[in-house]
mmCIF file as gemmi writes it, N, C-alpha and C atoms, coordinates in Angstrom:
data_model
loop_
_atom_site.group_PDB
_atom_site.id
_atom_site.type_symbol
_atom_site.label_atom_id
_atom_site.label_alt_id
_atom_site.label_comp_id
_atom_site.label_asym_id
_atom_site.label_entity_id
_atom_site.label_seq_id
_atom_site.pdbx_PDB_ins_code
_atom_site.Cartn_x
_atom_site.Cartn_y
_atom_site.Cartn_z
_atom_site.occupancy
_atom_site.B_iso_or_equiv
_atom_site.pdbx_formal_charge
_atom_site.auth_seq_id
_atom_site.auth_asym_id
_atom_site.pdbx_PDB_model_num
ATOM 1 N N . UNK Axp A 1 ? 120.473 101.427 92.715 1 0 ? 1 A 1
ATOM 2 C CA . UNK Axp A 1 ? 119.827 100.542 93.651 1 0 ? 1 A 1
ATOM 3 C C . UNK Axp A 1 ? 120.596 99.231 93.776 1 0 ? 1 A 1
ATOM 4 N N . UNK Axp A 2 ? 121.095 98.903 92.587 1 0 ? 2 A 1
ATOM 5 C CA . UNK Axp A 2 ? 121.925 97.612 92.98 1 0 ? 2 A 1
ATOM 6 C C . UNK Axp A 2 ? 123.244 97.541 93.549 1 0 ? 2 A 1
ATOM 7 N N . UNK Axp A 3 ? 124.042 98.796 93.306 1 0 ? 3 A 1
ATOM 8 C CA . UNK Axp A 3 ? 125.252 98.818 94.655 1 0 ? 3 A 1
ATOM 9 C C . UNK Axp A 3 ? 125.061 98.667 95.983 1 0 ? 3 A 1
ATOM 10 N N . UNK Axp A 4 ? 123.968 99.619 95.888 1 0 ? 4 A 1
ATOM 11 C CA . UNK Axp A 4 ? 123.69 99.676 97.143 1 0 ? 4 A 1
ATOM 12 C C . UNK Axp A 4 ? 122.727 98.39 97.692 1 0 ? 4 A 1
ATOM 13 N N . UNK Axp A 5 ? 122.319 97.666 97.058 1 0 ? 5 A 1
ATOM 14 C CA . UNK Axp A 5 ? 122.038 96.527 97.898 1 0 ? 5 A 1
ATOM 15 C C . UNK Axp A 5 ? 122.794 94.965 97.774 1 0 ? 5 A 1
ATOM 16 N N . UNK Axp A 6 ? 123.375 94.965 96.406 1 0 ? 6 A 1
ATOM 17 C CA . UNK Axp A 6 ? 124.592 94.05 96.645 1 0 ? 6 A 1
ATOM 18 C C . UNK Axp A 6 ? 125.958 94.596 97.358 1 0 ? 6 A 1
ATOM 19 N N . UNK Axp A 7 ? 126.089 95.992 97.25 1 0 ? 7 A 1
ATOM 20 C CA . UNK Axp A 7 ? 127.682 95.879 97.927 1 0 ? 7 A 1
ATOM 21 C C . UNK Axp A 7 ? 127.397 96.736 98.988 1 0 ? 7 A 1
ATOM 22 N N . UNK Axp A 8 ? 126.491 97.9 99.058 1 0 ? 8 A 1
ATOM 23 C CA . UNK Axp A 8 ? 126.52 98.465 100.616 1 0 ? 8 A 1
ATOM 24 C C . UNK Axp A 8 ? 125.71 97.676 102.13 1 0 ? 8 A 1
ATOM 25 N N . UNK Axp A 9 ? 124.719 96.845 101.558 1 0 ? 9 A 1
ATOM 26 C CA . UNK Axp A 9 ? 123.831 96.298 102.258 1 0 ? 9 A 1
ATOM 27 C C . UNK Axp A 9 ? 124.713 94.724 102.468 1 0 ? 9 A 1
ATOM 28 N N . UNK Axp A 10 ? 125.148 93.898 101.669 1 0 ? 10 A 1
ATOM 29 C CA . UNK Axp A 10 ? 125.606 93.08 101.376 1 0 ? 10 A 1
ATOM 30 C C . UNK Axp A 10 ? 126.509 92.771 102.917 1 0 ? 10 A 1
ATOM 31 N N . UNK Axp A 11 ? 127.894 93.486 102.844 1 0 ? 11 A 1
ATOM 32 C CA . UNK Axp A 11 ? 128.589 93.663 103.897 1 0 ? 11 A 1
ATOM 33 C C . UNK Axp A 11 ? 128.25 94.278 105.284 1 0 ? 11 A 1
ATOM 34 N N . UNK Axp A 12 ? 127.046 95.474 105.311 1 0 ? 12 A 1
ATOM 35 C CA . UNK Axp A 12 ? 126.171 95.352 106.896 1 0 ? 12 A 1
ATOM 36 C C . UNK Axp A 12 ? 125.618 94.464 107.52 1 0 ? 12 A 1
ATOM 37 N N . UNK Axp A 13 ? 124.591 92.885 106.454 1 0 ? 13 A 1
ATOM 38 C CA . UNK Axp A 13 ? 124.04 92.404 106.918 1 0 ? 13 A 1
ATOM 39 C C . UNK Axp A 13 ? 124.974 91.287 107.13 1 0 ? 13 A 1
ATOM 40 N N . UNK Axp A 14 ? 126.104 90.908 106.902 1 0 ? 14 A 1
ATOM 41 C CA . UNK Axp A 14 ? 126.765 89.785 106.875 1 0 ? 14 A 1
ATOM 42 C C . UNK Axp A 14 ? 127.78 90.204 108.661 1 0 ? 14 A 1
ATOM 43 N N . UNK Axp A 15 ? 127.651 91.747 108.608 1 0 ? 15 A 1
ATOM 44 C CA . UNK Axp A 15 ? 128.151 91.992 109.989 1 0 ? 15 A 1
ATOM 45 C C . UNK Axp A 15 ? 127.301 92.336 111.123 1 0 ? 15 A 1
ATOM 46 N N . UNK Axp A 16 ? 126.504 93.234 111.227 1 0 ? 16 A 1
ATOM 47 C CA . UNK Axp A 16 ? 125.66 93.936 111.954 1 0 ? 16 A 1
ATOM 48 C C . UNK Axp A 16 ? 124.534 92.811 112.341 1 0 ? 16 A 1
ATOM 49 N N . UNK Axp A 17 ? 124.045 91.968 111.342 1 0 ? 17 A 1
ATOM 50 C CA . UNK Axp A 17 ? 122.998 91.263 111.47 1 0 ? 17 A 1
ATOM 51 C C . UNK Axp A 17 ? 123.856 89.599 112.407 1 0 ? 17 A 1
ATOM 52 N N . UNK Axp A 18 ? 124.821 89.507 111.825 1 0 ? 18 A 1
ATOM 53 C CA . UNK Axp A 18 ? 125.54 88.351 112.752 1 0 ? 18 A 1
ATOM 54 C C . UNK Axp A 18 ? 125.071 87.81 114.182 1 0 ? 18 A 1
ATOM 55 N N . UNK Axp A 19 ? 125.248 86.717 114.363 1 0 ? 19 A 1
ATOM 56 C CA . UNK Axp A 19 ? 124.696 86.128 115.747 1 0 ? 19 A 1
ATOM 57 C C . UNK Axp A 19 ? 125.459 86.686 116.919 1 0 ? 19 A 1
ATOM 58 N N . UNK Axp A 20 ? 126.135 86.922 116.957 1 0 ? 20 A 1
ATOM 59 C CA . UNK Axp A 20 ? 127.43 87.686 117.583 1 0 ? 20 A 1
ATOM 60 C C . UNK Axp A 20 ? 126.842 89.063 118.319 1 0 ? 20 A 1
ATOM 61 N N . UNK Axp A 21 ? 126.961 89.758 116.927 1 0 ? 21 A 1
ATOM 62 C CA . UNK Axp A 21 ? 126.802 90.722 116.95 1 0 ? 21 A 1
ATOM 63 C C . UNK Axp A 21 ? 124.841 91.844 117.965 1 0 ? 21 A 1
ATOM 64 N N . UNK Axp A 22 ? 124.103 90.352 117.236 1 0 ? 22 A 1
ATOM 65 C CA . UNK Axp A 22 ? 122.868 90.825 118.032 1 0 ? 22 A 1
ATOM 66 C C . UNK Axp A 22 ? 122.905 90.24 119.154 1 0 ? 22 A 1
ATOM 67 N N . UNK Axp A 23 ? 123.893 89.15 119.649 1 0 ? 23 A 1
ATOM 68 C CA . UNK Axp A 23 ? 123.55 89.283 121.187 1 0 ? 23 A 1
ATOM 69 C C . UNK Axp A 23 ? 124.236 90.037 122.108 1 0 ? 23 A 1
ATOM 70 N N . UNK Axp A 24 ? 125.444 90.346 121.435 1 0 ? 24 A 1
ATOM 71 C CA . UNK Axp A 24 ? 125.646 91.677 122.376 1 0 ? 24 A 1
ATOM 72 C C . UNK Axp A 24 ? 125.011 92.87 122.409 1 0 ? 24 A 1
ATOM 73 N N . UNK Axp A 25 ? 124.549 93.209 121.39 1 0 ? 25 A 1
ATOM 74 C CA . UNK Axp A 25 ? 122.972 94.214 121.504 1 0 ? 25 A 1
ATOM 75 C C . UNK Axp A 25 ? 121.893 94.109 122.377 1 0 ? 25 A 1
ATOM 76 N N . UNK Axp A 26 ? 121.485 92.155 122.358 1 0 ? 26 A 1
ATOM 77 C CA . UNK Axp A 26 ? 120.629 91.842 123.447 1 0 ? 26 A 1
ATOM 78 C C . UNK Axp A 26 ? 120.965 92.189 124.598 1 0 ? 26 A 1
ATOM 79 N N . UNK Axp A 27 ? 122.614 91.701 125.013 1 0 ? 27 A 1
ATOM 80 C CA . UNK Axp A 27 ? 123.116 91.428 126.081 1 0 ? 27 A 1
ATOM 81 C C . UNK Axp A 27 ? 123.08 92.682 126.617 1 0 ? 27 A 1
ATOM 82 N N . UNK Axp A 28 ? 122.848 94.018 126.31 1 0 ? 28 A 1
ATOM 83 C CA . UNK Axp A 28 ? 123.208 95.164 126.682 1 0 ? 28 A 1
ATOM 84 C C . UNK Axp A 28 ? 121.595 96.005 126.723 1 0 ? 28 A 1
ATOM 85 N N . UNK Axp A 29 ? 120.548 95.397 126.45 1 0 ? 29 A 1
ATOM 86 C CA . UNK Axp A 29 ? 119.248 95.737 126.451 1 0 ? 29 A 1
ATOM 87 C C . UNK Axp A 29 ? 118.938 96.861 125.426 1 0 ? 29 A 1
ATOM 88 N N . UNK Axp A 30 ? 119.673 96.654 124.894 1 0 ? 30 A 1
ATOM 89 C CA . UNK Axp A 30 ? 119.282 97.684 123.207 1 0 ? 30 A 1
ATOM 90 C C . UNK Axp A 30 ? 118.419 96.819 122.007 1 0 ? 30 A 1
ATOM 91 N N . UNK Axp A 31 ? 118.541 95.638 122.244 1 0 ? 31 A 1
ATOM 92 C CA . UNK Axp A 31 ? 117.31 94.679 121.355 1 0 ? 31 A 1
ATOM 93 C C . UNK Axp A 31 ? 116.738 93.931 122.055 1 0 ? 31 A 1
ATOM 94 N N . UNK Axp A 32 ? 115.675 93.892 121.616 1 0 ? 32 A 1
ATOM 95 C CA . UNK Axp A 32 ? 115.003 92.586 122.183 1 0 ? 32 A 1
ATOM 96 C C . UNK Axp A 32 ? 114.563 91.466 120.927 1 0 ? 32 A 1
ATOM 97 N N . UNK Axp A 33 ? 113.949 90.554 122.275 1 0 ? 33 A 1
ATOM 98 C CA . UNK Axp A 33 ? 114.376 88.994 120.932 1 0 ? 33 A 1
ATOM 99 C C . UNK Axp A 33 ? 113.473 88.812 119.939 1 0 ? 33 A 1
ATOM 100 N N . UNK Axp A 34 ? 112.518 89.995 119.954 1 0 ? 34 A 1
ATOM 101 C CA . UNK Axp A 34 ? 111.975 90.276 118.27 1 0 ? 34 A 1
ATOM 102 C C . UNK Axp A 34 ? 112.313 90.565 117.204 1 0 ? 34 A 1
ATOM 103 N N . UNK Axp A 35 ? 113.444 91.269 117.715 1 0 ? 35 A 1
ATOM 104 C CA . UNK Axp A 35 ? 114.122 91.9 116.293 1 0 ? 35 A 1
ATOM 105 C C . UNK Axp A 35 ? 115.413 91.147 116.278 1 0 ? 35 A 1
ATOM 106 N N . UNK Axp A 36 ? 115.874 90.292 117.693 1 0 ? 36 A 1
ATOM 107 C CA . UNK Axp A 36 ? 117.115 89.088 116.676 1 0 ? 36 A 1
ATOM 108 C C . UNK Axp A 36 ? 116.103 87.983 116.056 1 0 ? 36 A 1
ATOM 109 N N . UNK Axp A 37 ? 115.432 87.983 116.117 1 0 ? 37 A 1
ATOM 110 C CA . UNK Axp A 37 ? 114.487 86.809 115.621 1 0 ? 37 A 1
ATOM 111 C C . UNK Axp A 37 ? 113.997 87.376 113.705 1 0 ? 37 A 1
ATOM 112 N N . UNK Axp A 38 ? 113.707 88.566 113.948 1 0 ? 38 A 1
ATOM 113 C CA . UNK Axp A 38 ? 113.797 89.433 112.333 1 0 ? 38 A 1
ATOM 114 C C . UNK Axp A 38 ? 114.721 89.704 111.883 1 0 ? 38 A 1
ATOM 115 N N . UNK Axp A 39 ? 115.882 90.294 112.293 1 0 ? 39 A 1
ATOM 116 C CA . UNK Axp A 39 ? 117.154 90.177 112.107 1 0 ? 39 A 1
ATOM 117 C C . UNK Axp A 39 ? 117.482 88.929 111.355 1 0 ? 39 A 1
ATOM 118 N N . UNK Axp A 40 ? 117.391 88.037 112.008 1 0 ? 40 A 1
ATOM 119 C CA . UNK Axp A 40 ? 118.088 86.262 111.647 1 0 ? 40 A 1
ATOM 120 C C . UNK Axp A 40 ? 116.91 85.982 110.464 1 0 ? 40 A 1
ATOM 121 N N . UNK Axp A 41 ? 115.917 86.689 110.195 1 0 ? 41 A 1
ATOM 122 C CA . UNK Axp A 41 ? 115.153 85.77 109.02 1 0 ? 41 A 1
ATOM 123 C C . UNK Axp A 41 ? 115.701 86.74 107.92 1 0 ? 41 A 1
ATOM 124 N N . UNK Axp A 42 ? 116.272 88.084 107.968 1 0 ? 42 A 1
ATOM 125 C CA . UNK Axp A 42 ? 116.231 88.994 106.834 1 0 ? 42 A 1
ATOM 126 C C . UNK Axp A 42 ? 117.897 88.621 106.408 1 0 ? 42 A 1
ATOM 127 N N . UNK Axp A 43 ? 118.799 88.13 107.56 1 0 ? 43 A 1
ATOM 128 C CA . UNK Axp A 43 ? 120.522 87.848 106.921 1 0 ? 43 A 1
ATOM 129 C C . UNK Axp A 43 ? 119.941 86.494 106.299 1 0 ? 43 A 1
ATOM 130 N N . UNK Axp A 44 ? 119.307 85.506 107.165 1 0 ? 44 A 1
ATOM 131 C CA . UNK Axp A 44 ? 118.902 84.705 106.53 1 0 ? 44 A 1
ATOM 132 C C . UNK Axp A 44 ? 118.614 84.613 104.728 1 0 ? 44 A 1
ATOM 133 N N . UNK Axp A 45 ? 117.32 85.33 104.662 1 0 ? 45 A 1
ATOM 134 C CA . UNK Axp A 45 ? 116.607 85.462 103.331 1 0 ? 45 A 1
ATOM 135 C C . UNK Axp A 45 ? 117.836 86.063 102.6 1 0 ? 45 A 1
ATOM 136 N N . UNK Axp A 46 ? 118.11 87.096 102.828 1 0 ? 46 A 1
ATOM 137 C CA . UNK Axp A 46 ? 119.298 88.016 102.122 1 0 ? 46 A 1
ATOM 138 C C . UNK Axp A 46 ? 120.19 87 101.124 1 0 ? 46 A 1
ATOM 139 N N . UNK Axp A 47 ? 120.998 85.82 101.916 1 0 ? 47 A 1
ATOM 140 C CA . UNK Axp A 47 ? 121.953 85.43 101.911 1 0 ? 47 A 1
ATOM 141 C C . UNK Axp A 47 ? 121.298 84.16 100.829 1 0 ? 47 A 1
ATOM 142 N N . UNK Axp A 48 ? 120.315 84.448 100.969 1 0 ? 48 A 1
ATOM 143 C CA . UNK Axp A 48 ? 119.102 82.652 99.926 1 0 ? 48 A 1
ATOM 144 C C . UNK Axp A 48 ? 119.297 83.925 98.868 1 0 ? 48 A 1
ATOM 145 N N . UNK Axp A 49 ? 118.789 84.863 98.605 1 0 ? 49 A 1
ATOM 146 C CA . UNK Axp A 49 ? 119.097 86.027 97.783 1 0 ? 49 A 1
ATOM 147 C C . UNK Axp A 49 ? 120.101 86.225 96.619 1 0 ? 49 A 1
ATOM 148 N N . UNK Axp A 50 ? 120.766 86.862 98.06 1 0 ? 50 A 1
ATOM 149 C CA . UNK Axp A 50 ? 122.402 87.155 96.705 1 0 ? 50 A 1
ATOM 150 C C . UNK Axp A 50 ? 122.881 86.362 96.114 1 0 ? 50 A 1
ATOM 151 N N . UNK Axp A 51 ? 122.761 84.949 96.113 1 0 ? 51 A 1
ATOM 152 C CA . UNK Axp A 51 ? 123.307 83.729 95.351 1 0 ? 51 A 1
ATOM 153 C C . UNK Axp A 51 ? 122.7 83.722 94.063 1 0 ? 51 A 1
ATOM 154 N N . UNK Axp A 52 ? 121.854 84.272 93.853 1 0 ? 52 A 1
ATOM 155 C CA . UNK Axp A 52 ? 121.374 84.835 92.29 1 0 ? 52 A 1
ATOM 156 C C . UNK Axp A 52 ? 121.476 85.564 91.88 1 0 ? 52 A 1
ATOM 157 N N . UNK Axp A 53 ? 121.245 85.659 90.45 1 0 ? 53 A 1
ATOM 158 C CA . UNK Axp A 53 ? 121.495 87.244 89.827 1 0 ? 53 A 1
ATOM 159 C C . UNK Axp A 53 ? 119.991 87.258 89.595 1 0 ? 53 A 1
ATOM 160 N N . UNK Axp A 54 ? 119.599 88.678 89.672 1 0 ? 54 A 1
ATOM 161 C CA . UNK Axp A 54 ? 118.238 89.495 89.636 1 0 ? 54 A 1
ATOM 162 C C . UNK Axp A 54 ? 118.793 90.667 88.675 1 0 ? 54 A 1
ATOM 163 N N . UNK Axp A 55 ? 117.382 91.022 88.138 1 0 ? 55 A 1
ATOM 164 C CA . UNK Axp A 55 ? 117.205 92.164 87.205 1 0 ? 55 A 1
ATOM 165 C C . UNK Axp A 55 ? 116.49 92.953 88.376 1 0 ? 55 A 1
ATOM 166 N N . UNK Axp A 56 ? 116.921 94.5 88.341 1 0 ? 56 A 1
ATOM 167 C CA . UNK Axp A 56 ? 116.074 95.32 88.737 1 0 ? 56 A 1
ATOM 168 C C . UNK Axp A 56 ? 114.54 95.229 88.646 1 0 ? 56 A 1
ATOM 169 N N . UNK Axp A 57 ? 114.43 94.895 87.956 1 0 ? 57 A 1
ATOM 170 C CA . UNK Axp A 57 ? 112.6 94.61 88.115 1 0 ? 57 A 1
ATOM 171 C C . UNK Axp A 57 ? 112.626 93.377 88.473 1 0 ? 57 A 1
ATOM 172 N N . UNK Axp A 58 ? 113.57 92.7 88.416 1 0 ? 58 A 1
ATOM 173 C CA . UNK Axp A 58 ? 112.89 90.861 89.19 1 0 ? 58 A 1
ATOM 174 C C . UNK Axp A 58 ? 113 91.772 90.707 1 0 ? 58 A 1
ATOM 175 N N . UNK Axp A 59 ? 113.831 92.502 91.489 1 0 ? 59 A 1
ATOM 176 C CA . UNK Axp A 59 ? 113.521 93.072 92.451 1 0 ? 59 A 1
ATOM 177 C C . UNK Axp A 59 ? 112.581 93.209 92.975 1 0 ? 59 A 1
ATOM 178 N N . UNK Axp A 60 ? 112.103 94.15 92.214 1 0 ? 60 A 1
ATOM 179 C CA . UNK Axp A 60 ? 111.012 94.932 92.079 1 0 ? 60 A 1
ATOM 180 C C . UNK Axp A 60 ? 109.576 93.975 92.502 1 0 ? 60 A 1
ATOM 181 N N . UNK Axp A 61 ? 109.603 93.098 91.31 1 0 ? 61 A 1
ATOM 182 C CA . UNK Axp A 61 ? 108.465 92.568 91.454 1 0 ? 61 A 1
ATOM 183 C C . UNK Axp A 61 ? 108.724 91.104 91.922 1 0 ? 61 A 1
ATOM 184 N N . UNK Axp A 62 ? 109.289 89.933 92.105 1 0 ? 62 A 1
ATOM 185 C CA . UNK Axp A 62 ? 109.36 88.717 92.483 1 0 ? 62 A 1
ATOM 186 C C . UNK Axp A 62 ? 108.92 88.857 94.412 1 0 ? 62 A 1
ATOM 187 N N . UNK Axp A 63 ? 108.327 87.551 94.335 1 0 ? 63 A 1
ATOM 188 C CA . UNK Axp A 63 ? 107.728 87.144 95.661 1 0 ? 63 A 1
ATOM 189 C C . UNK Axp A 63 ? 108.637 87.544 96.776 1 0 ? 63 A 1
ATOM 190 N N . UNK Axp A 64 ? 109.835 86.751 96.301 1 0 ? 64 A 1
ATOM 191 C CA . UNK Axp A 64 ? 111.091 86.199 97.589 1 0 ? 64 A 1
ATOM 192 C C . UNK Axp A 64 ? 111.871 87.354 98.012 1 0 ? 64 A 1
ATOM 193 N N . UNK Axp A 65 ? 111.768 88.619 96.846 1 0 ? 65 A 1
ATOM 194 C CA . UNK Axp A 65 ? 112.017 89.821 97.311 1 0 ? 65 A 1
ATOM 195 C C . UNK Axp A 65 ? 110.979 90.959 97.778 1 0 ? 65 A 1
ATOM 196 N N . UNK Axp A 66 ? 109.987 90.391 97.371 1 0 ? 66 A 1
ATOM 197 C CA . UNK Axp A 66 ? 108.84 91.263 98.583 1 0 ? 66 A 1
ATOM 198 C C . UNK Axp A 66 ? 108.724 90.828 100.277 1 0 ? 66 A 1
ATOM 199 N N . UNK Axp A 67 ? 108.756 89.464 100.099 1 0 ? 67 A 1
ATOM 200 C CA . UNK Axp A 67 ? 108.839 89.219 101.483 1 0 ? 67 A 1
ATOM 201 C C . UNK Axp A 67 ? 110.573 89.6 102.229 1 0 ? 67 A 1
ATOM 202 N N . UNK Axp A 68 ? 111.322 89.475 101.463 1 0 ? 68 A 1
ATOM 203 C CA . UNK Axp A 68 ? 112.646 90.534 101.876 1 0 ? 68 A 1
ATOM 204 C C . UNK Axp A 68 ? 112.2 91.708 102.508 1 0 ? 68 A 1
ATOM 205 N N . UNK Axp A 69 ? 111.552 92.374 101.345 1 0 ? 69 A 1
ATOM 206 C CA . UNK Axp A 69 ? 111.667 94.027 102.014 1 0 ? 69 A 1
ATOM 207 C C . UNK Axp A 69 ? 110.119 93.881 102.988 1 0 ? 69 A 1
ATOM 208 N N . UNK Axp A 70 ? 109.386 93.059 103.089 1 0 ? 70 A 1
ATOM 209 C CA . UNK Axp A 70 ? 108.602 93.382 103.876 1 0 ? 70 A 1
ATOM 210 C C . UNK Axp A 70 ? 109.023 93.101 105.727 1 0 ? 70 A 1
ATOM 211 N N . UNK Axp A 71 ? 110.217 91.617 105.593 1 0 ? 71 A 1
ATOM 212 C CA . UNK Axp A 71 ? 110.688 91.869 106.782 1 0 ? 71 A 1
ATOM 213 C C . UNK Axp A 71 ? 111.704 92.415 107.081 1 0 ? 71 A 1
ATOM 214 N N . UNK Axp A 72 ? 111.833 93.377 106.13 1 0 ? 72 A 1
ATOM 215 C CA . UNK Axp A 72 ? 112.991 94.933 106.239 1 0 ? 72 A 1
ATOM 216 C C . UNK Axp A 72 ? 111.889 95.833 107.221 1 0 ? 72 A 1
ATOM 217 N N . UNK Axp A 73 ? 110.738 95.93 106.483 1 0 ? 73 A 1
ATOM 218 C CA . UNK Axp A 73 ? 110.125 96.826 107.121 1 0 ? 73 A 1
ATOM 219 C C . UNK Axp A 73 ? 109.629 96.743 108.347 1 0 ? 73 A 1
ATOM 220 N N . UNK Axp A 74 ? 109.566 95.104 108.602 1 0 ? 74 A 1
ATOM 221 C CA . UNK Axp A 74 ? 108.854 94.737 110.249 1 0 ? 74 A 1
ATOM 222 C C . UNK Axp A 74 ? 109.864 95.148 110.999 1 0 ? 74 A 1
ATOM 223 N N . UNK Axp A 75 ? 111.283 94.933 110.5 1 0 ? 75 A 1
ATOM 224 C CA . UNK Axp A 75 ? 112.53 94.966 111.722 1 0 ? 75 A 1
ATOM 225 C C . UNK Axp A 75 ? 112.253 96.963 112.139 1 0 ? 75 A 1
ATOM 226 N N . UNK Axp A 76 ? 112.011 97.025 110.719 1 0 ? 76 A 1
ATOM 227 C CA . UNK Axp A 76 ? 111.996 99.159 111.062 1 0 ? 76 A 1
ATOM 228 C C . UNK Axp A 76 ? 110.884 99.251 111.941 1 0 ? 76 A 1
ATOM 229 N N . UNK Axp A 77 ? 109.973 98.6 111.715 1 0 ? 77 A 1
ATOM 230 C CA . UNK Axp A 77 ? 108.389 99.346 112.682 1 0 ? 77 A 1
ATOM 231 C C . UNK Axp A 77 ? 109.078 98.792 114.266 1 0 ? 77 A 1
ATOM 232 N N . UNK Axp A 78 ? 109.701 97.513 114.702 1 0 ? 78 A 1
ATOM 233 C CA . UNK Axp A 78 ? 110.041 96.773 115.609 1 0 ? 78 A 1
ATOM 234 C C . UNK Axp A 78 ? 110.54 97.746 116.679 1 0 ? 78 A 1
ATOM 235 N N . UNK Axp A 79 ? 111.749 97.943 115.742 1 0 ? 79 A 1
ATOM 236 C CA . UNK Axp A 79 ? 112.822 99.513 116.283 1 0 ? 79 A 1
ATOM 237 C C . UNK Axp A 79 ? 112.756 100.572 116.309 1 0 ? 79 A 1
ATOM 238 N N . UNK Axp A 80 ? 111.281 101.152 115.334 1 0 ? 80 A 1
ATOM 239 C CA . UNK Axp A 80 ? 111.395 102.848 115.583 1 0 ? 80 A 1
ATOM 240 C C . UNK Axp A 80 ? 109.928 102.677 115.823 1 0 ? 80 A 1
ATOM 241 N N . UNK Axp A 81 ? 109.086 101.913 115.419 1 0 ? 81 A 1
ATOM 242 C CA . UNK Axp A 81 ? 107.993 102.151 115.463 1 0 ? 81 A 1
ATOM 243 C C . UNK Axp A 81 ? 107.121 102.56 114.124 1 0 ? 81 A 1
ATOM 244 N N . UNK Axp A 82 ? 105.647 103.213 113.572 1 0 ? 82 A 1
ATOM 245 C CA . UNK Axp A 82 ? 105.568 103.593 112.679 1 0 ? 82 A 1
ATOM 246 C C . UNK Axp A 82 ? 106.044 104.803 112.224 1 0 ? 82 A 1
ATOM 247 N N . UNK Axp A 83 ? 106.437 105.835 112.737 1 0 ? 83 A 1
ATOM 248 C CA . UNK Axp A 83 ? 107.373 106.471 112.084 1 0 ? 83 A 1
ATOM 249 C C . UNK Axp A 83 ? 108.323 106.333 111.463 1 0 ? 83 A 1
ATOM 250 N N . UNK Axp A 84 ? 108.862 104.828 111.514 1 0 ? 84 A 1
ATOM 251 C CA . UNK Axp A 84 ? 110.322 104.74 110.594 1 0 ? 84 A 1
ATOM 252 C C . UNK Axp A 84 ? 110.315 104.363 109.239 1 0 ? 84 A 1
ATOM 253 N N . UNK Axp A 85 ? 108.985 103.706 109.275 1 0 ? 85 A 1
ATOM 254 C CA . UNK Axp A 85 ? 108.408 103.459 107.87 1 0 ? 85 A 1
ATOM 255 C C . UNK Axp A 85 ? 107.969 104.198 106.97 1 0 ? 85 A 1
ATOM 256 N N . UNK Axp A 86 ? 108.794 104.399 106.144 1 0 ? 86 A 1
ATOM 257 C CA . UNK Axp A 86 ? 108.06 105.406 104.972 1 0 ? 86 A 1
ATOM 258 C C . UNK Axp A 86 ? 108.074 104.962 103.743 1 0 ? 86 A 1
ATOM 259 N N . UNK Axp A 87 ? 107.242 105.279 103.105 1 0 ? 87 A 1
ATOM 260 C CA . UNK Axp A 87 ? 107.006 104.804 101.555 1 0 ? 87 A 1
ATOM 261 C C . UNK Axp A 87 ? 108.072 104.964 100.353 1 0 ? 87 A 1
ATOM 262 N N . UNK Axp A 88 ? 108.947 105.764 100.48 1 0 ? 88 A 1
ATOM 263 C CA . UNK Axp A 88 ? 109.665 106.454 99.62 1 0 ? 88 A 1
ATOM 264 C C . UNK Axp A 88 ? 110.703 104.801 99.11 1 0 ? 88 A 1
């Protein structure tokens, strides 16, 4: 879990999530300005984030990473709807 969210996630959100990058998504009508607006709070938060070191369970359980993955999950319901959300 922690490769994959310091080094695989790390480098998507520093690109994909970019200001750049979501307005040419906007610009092309594939987003709308809900999800650059969630987008920009989750590179945001992310980036308040990785500047610390965490234990797998500070993950797990700390505030600043629940509200992480919870506006992980708003950007998923945003874009797929409730089907994209799953518990796993």
């Amino acid at each position: 879990m922690l490769y994959k969210l310091f080094e695989e996630f790390d480098s998507g959100v520093r690109s994909f999530f970019h200001d750049d990058s979501l307005q040419k998504l906007f610009k092309y009508d594939m987003i709308n300005e809900s999800v650059i607006s969630t987008s920009r709070k989750i590179r945001h938060k992310w980036i308040e984030l990785e500047s610390k070191s965490y234990s797998l369970n500070e993950i797990r359980t700390t505030p600043e990473w629940r509200e992480f993955f919870c506006l992980c999950d708003e950007l998923n319901r945003e874009l797929w709807g409730d089907q994209g959300v799953t518990s796993d």
